[in-house]
Structure formats: C-alpha cells, structure tokens
C-alpha positions in Angstrom: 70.2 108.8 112.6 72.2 106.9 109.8 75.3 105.1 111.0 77.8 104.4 107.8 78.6 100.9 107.2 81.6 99.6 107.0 81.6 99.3 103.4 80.8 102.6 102.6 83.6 104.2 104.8 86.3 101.7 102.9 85.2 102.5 99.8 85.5 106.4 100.6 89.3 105.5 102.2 90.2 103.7 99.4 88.5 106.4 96.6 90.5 109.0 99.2 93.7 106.7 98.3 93.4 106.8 94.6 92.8 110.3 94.5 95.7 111.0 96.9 98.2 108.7 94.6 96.9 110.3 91.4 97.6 113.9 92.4 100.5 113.0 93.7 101.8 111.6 90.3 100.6 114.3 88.3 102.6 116.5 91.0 105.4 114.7 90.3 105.4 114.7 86.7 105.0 117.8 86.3 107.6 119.3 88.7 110.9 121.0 87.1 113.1 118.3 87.6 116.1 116.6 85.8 115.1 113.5 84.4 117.3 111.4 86.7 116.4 113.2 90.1 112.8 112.5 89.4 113.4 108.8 88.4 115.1 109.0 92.0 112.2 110.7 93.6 109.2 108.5 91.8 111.2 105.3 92.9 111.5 106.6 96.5 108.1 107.5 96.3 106.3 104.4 95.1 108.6 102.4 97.5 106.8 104.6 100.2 103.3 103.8 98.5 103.5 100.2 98.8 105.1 100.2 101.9 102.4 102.3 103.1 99.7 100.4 101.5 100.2 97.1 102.3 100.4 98.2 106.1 96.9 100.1 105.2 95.5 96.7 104.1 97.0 94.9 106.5 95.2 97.0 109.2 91.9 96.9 107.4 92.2 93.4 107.1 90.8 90.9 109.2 93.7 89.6 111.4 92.3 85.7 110.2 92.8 87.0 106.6 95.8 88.3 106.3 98.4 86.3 104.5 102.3 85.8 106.1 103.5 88.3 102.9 101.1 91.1 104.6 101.9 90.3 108.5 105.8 90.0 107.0 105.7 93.6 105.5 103.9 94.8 108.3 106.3 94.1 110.8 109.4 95.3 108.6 107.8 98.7 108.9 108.2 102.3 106.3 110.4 102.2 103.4 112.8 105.0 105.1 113.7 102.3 107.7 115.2 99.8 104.5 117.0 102.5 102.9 
C-alpha cells in the first residue's frame, strides 16, 4: 500500500486552511450585520486566525527551526486569553 508523505499531507492541511479561512470570510461578509459589529467580529476573528496559525506552524515546524517570535506566540497561547 501507498503511505502519504509528509508533503502531501501538509499541503492538504494547509489547502484545508485556506479553504477554511476563505469560507469563513465570505461568511462573514455576507452576514446581516451593522457595519461596526462586524468590524468588531472580523478583528476578533483574524486575531484568532493568527493566533491559531502561528501555533499551527509552530507545531508543524521543526523544533530546530522555529524562530523565538514563534516559540514566544506559542507559549502566550489563544487570542481569548489576551482579551
């Protein structure tokens, strides 16, 4: 049988990424909201992204690699915990 390299399953998680963040903006945009509350909400929510992306990163990166930015954010935890 075929194993899946490494590669291949990071390019699907970060395809699965992209496509997560895209739908999630058009959801976004296009929800009845007053302008201000969804400024609110996409600020909130794109704190959350990089939050939550950096930490993905961070875990998929080599521990060698990672830079003291990543290992900084990645101790500091969500974006919920700041706020």
């Amino acid at each position: 049988m075929h194993k899946p390299d490494s590669n291949m399953t990071k390019t699907f998680a970060v395809g699965a990424l992209v496509g997560a963040v895209v739908g999630a903006a058009f959801a976004l945009l296009y929800a009845p909201k007053a302008g201000r509350e969804l400024r609110t909400d996409l600020r909130r929510q794109g704190g959350r992204l990089r939050t939550g992306t950096a930490q993905t990163v961070a875990r998929l990166t080599p521990s060698r690699w990672r830079t003291a930015q990543t290992r900084h954010t990645e101790e500091q935890g969500p974006a919920e915990k700041a706020a």
